[in-house]
N, C-alpha and C positions, 0 to 999 in steps of 0.2 A: 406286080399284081398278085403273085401268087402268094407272097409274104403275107400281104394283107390278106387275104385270105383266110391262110391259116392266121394268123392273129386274130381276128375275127373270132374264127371256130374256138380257140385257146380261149378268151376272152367271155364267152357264150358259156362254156367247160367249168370255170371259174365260178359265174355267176351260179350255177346247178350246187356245186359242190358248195356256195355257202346259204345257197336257200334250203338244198338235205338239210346243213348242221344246225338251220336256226331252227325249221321243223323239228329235225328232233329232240335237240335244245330245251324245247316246250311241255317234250311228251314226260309226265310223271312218274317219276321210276321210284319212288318208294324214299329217298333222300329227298332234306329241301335243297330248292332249284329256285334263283327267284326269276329264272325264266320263263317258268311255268306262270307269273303271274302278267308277261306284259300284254295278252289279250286283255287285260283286266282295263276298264273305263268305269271313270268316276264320274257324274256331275259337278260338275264345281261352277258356280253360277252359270247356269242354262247352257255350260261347254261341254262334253263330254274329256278328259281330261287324262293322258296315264296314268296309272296311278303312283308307279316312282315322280310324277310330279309333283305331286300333294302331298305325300308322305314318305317317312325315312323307312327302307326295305331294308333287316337283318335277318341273315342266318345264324339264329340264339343258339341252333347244337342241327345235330344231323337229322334230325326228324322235328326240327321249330323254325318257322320264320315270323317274326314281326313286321307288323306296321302300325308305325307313330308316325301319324297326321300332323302335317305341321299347324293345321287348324282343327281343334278338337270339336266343332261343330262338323266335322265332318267324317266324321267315325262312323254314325248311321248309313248314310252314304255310301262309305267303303265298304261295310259289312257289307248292305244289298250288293254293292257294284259285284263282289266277290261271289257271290252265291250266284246273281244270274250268268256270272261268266262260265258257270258250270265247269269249274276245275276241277272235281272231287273231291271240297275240301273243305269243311265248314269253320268258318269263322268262329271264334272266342272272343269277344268284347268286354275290356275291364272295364269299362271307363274312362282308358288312359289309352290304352294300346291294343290293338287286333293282333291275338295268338292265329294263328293256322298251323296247327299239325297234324304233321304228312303221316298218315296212316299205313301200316305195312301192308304193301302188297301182297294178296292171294297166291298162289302158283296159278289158278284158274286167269288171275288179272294179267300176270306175269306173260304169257301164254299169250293173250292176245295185243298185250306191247308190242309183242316180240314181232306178230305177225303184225302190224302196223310198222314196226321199223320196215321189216323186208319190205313192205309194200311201198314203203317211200325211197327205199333205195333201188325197187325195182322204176318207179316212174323217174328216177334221177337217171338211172340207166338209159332208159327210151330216149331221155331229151338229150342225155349225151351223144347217142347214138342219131337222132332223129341231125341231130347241128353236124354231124359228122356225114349225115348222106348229102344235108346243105350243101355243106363246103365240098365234096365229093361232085357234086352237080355243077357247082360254078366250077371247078378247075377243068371237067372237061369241059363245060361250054367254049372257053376262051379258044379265040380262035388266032391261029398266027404265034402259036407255040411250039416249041421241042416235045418234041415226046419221052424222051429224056428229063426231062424238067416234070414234063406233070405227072409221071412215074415216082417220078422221088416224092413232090411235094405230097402225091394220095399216100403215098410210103410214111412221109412225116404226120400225114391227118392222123391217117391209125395209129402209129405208135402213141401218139395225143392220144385218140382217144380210149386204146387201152390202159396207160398209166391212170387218166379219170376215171375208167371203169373198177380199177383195181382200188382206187383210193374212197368211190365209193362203197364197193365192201369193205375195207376196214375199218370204215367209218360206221355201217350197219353193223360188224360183226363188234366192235366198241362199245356200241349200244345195246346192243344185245344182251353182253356180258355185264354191264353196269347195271340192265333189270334184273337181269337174273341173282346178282349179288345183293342187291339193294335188300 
């Protein structure tokens, strides 16, 4: 029982550390990212659609990403779809192909990235910890144990969820450094 438990918790730990990486993933640091576009929805007949569905995503150089529509009635579309998605990033339209690019970051913009990474590594923190007083709660619930046993296993929760805690800052502190270079 106790196993599961901590696997559970492990398991819980896990999911946190790759909801941080997709959040921050998204957030625009001054290079293109074509993660920063998968908020992005298109209409495509009356569906709202990704837009790596519809269209081919490159990164042209470190500050250009394209999109070529595999349907070029649908360029308008994309344009709007991009602008209401509110990424900071205005569309270019040739005719052929949607330019976006990634304008350099402020030090003023930089500044408040930076405090948006912390803040998400601060709530990745919480849930780490919030799954850790969980799993804390059912091991001593169980009744008709060693106490031996549920020493160690609350022994193994925390060392879990120190290593998660420590991997989400370096995860934060990652990001951090990549706005700041950008």
């Amino acid at each position: 029982m106790f196993k599961e438990i901590v696997e559970d918790a492990r398991q819980g730990m896990e999911k946190v550390i790759e909801i941080l990486n997709q959040n921050l993933g998204r957030m625009r640091t001054g290079r293109a990212n074509l993660a920063i576009l998968e908020s992005v929805r298109v209409e495509y007949y009356g569906t709202p659609s990704p837009l790596n569905q519809v269209a081919a995503l490159t990164v042209a150089d470190a500050r250009m990403i394209t999109v070529k529509p595999w349907d070029k009635s649908l360029l308008g579309a994309i344009e709007k779809a991009i602008v209401i998605a509110n990424i900071g990033i205005t569309p270019a339209n040739d005719g052929e192909i949607i330019r976006l690019p990634i304008p350099p970051l402020t030090q003023e913009r930089r500044n408040d990235l930076c405090k948006q990474a912390r803040k998400q590594g601060e709530e990745a923190r919480v849930a780490i910890r919030s799954l850790r007083r969980d799993a804390n709660e059912l091991v001593k619930s169980l009744q008709g144990t060693s106490e031996d046993e549920e020493q160690r296993t609350l022994k193994q929760i925390q060392e879990m969820t120190d290593k998660f805690v420590s991997q989400t800052e370096a995860i934060v502190t990652a990001k951090e450094k990549e706005i700041n270079e950008a």
